[in-house]
N, C-alpha and C positions, 0 to 999 in steps of 0.2 A: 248951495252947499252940497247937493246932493256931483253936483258937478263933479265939484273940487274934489269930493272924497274919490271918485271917479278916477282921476288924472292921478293923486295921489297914489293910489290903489296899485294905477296901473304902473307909477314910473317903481314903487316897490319892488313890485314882481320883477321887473325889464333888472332892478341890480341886482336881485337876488340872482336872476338866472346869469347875467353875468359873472359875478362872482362865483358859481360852482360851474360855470363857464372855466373861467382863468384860474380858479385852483385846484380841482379836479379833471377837466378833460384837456385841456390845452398842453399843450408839449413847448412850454416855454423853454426847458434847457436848450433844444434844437432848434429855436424860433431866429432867423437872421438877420431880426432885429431886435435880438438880446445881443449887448456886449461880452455875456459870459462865454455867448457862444463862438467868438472871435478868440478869444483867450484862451479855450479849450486847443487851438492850433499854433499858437506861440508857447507849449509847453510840454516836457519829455512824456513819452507815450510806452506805457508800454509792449512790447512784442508781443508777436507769432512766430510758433513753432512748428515743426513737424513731429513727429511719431519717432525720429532720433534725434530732437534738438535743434533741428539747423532752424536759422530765421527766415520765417517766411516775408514777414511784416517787422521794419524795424525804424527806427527815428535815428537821424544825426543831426546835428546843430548846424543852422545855417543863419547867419545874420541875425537878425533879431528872434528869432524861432528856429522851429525846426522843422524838416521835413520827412517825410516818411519814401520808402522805402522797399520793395517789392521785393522778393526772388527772379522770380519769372512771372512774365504777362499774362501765362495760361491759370494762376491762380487767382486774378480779379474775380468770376462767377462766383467764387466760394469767400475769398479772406477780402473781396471788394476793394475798396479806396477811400481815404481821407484826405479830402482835399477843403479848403476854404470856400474857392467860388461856386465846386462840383456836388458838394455833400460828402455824406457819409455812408457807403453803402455794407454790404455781408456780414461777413464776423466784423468788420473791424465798426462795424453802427450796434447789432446786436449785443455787444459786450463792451459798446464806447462807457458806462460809467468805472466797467473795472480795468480798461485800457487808459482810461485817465487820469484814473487814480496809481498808475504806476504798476500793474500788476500783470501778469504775462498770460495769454492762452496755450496751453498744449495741444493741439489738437490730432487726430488719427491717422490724416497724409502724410504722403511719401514722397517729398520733393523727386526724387529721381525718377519715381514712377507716375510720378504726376507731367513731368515733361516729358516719358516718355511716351504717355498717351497723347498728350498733345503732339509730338514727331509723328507718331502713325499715323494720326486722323488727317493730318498735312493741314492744306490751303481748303479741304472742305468743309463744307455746312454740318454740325451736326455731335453730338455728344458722346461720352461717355462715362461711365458710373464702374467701378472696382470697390468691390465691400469684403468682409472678412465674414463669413456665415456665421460662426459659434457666436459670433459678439454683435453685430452690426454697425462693427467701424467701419466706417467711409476711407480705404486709401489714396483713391483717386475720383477725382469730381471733375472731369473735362468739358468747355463748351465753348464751340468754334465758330463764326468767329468772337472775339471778344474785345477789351480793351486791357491796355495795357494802363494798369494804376500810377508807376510813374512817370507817364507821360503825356497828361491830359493836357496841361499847358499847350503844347505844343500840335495834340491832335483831337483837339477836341470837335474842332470844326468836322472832320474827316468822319469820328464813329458816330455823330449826329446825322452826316448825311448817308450814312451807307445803308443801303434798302437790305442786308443780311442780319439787322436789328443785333450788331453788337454789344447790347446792352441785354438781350435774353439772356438769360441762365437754361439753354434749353434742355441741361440733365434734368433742372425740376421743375421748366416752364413748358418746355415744348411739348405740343401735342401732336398725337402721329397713330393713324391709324398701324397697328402691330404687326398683321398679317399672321404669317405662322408662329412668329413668335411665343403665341398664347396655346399651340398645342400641347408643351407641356403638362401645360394646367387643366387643358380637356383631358388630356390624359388620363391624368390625376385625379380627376372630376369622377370621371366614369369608371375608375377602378375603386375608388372611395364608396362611390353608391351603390355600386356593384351591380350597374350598367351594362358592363363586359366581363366575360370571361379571361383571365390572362394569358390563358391560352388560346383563344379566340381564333379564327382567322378570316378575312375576307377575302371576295373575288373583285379585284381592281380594275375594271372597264378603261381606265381613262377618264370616264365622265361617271355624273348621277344627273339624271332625268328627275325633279322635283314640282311638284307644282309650285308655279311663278317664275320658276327658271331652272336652269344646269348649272353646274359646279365640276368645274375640268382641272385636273390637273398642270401644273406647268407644262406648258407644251405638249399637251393633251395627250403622256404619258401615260402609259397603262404597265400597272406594274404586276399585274395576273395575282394568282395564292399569294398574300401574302398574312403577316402577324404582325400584332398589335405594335411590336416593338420595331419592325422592318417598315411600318406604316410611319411612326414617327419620323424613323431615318432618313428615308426617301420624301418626308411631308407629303406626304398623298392625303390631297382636297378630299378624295373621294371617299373614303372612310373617316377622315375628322367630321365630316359634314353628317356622315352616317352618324358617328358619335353623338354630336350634336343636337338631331335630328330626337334621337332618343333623351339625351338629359330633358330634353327643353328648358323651364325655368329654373330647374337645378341648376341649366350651365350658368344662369345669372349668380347664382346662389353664392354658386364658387369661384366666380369673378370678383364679385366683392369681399370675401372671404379670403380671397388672394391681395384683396387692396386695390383692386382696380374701382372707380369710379368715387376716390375718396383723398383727400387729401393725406398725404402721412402725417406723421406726427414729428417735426424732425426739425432743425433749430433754422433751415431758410425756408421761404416760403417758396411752397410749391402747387402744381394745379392738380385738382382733383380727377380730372379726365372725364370720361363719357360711360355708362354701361346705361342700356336702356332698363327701360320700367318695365318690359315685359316680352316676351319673341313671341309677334304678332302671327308668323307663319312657319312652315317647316321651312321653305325657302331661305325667312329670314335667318331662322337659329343656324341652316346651314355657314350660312353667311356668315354668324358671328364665331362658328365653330372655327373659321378658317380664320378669326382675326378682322373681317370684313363690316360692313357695316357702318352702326354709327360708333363700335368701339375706337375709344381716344386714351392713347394710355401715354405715361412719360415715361425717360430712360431709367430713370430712379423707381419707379414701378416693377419693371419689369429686371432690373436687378436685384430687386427685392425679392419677387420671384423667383427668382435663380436660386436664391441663395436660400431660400425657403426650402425648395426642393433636396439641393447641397446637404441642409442639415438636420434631414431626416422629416421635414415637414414642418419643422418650428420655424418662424417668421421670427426674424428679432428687428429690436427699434433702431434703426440706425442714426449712428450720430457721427459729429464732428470733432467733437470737443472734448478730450478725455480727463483735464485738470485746465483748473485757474490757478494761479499760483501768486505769490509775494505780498507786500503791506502787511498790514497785522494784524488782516483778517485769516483764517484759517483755509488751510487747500479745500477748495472744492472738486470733488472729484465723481466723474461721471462711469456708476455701472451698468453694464450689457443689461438687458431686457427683452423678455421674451413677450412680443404682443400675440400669439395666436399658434396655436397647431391647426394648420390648413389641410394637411394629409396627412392621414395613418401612417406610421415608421412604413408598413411593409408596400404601400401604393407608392412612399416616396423611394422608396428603389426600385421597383419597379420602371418607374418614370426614370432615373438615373440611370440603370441600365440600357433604355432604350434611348437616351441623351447620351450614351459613349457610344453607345454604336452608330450611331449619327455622324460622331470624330472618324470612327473607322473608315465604315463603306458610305456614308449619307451624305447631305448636302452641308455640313458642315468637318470636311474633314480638309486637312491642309497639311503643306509637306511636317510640320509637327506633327503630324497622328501619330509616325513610326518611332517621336525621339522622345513624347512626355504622357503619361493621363489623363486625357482631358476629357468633358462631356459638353454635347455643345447643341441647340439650336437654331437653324437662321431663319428670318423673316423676309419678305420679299411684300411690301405694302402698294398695294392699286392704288395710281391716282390720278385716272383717265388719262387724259392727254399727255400729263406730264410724268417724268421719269419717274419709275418705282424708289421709292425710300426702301434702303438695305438696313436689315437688322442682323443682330447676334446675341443671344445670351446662354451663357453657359457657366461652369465651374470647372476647378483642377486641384488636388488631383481622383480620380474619381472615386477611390477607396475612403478617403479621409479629406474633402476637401479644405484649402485653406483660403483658396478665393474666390469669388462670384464675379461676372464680370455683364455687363449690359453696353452695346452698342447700338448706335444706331448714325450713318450716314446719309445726308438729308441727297434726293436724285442719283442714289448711287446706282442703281439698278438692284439687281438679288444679291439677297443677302452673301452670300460665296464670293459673291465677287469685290465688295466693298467693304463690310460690317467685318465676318469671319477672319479676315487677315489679322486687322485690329484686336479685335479681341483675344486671340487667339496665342498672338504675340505677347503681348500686354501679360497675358496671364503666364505665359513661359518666361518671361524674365523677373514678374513677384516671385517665382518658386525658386530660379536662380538663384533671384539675390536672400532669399531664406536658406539656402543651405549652407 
């Protein structure tokens, strides 16, 4: 008896957990051996837009169903693909029950400028992020290389074997040590804490002598008297590291405070990146002052940043998605949101100030400096043997900005020479097409 109650006991349990098994955790809608889930692709679907209407994502009737429909290839990372054998990937999986029930997304892209990021970035490896600072609309989300949604039938062999992982989203997947990228934010760090004087000034050797190592400038450049704001322009290692050197755990502080080492909060999934637990040496925090180290940040990160800076210090939530629309449920509609004031109003012009002069005379300036506003950043990322990863992030125009821009080139070399163009660009033609 005592058995049976035993086996009894146990087959109880084994269906209970089954059943809140299969009614609770189990994702039967998307399971490919539900029929529903088959049916969900022989039926009208509805659209993606852009930020003026156009179709990003759209169905037309084919044989027995329908098929869907792309703009351009360079927008699969973001509005993904619906396909039957492939799945369902981006917006178009995140918002598959109000895509199927017929109803439309709006979302904050700018088809024109979404291809045109993808034309700068060309044939290389490597991302890029355009957001709107006041609000934290997303208007462009680029990442190279990619797949093209309508046409997996036919290449699907091809983005499976390509060792360039066309299937990363690497605006909010890829990981990349920053380099200088992140001195704005030292900047901003040490003017916050009030670390530095703003009128400060150093003597530039070219190198710093640290215990556990030195810290050289590019090309072991020595830039003599210089100030805080001619230190950013020209990226001089040698006083970032001095900076550094002095926050110590602060500069963690304000790494995470800036979003680094944390996943955002934002409707794709993205990687939270790396900030360590603690700067074990002055050496090390030099290291981290310059971007070096175990820091791991994404392009979505550090355009966050930008645009942080842009607008006064306020971090807002960036999205995609600005309205749902049709059926005869009611508009859902998405407002701007401020997650955090990272800098003081008067530390984040500070840091602005010395990000346009960067455009001017620094390592960030390009035949644009003499024709638009712009503030700017570049990064140049160590990665021993192999080629430096090129960064850029900056904003435009620098009085009032209205966009923030984050690049990053995967083996481009310094940032000037690969990142900065892109960017650069990218951002002179959103202002065009604003006027």
């Amino acid at each position: 008896m005592r058995r049976t109650f035993l086996i009894l006991a146990s087959a109880y349990v084994l269906l209970l957990s089954a059943a809140f098994y299969w009614q609770l955790c189990a994702d039967l809608a998307g399971h490919p051996a539900n029929p529903r889930y088959y049916l969900t692709f022989q039926r009208a679907r509805g659209s993606i837009f852009d930020r003026q209407g156009r179709a990003l994502a759209f169905s037309t009737e084919s044989g027995d169903g329908y098929v869907r429909n792309y703009a351009a290839p360079c927008l699969s990372p973001v509005v993904g693909y619906f396909h039957e054998r492939y799945g369902i990937t981006g917006l178009e999986n995140l918002y598959q029950e109000e895509l199927a029930a017929g109803r439309s997304l709006f979302t904050t892209l700018d088809l024109d400028l979404q291809q045109a990021a993808a034309e700068l970035l060309g044939d290389r490896a490597g991302a890029v992020v355009l957001l709107e600072p006041s609000t934290g609309q997303v208007l462009v989300m680029v990442s190279h290389p990619c797949i093209d949604g309508g046409a997996l039938d036919e290449r699907w062999p091809d983005y499976v074997n390509d060792v360039r992982s066309p299937f990363l989203n690497r605006a909010t997947q890829g990981l990349y040590p920053p380099g200088s990228a992140v001195k704005p934010l030292v900047l901003g760090a040490a003017l916050s804490v009030g670390a530095v004087d703003p009128n400060q000034t150093w003597f530039d050797e070219g190198s710093l002598q640290l215990p556990g190592g030195t810290v050289r400038n590019y090309a072991s450049r020595a830039y003599g008297r210089i100030n805080l704001q001619e230190a950013l322009a020209h990226s001089s290692n040698v006083v970032f590291a001095e900076l550094a050197v002095q926050l110590g755990e602060e500069l963690l502080e304000y790494y995470r405070l800036f979003g680094l080492g944390q996943a955002v909060p934002f409707e794709l999934a993205n990687k939270s990146g790396s900030v360590p637990e603690e700067v074990a040496s002055a050496y090390h925090a030099a290291q981290l002052g310059i971007g070096q180290g175990e820091l791991l940040v994404t392009p979505l990160q550090i355009a966050l940043a930008a645009a942080a800076i842009a607008n006064g210090g306020v971090m807002m939530r960036p999205y995609l998605v600005q309205e749902v629309r049709g059926g005869l449920r009611m508009r859902e509609i998405t407002r701007p949101w401020a997650m955090a004031q990272v800098l003081p109003p008067d530390a984040a012009q500070l840091v602005k100030e010395a990000m346009a002069l960067a455009a001017q005379i620094g390592t960030a300036q390009t035949e644009r400096s003499s024709e638009f506003s712009y503030a700017g950043k570049t990064g140049t990322a160590q990665l021993g043997a192999a080629p430096d990863h090129s960064w850029f992030m900056g904003f435009a125009p620098v009085d009032a900005p209205q966009v923030a821009a984050a690049v990053v080139v995967e083996h481009g070399g310094t940032g000037a020479e690969a990142a900065v163009p892109v960017g650069v660009e990218l951002m002179y033609r959103a202002l065009r097409m604003s006027e």
